[in-house]
N, C-alpha and C positions, 0 to 999 in steps of 0.2 A: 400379424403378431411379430412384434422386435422381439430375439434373443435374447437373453440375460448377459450382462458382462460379465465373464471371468474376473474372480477380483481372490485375489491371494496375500494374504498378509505383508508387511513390511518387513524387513527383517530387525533384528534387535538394532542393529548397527545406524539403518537406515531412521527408524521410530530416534534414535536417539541427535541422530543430524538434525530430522526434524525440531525435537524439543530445542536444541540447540537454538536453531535460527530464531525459533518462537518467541526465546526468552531475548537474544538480541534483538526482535523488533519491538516487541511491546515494551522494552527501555528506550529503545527510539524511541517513537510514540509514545510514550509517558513523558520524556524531555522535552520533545517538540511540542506539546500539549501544556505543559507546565510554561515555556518557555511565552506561547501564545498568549497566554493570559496573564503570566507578570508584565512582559514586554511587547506589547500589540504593534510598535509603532514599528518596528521593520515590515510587518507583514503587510500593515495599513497602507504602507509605500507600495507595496509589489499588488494589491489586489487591485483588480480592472475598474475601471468608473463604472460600468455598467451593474457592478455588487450593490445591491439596496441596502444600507445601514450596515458599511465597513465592519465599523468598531463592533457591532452584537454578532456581526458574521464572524470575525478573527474571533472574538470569544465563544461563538458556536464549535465551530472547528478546531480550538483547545480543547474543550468538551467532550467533543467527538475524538479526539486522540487519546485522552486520558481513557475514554469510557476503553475505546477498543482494546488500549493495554492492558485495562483490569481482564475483560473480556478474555481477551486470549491468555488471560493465566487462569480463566476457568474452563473446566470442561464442561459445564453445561452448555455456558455462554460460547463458546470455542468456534465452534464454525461459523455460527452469526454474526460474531466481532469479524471473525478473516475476511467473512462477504464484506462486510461495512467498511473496512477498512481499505482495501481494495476497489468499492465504488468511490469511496472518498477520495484514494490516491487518483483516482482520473477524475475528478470533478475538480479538483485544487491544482489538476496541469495548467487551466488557461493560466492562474498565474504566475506560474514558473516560466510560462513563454512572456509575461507581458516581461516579468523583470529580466528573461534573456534579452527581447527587445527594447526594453528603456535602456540596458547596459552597451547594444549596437547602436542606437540613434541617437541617445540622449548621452553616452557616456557615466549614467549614474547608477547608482547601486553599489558600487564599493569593488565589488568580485566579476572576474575576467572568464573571458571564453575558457578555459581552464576550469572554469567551477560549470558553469551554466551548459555547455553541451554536454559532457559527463553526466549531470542531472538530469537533462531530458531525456537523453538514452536509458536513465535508471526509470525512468516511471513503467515502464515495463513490466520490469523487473521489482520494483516493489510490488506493484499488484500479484504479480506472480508469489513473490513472497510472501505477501499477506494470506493469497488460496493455500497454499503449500502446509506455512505453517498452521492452520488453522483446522488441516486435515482435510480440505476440501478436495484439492487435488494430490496426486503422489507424482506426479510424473516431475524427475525425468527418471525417479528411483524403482516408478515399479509400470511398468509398459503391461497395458491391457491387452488380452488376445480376444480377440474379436472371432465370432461365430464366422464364418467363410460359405456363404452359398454358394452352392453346387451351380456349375455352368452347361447348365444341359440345353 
């Protein structure tokens, strides 16, 4: 039999950081999403040959960023958007590495090591964002006390 985890509310403060972040990601993601489906052809550059039918993927994955932002402005929808969005943040890394990589090889893409290692280091951290705000996770704002078996 596993324990139950202690889970203790957020504080006022803390619930309120959260919405905070919330509403700033799901305007990311609403831009970024808008931004896909007016303008496909920067993306269409950065995404790997190995994507099956580019152009309906770039506009899948607008799609898929609008829906999340609505998403996380609902609380129904709340935590399923934060999952979805946060698998999607790691499923759209390969092509954040391809266009880091065209940018070292090739020289193309416009934006410098300056832009591109800062953003791989954030995909992390957006996933982590996306669980947080969503309510999935609390950490680092509220640390779980774990049941402690007896070492006899």
């Amino acid at each position: 039999m596993v324990p139950a985890i202690s889970r203790t509310p957020l504080s006022r403060r803390a619930e309120r950081w959260r919405a905070g972040l919330r509403w700033v990601l799901a305007g990311v993601f609403m831009v970024a999403g808008v931004l896909h489906l007016r303008f496909p052809a920067p993306f269409l550059a950065i995404t790997p040959a190995w994507v099956p039918d580019p152009r309906a993927v770039i506009a899948a994955t607008g799609a898929c960023e609008i829906a999340g932002a609505v998403g996380l402005s609902v609380p129904r929808f709340r935590r399923a958007a934060a999952i979805m969005l946060a698998l999607y943040a790691v499923c759209v890394f390969p092509a954040n590495v391809k266009h880091a990589l065209d940018y070292i090889t090739l020289g193309r893409g416009g934006l410098t090591l300056w832009y591109h290692v800062p953003r791989l280091l954030m995909q992390p951290v957006i996933v982590w964002w996306a669980l947080f705000a969503g309510g999935v996770i609390d950490w680092p704002l509220r640390r779980h006390s774990y049941p402690r078996a007896s070492l006899r």
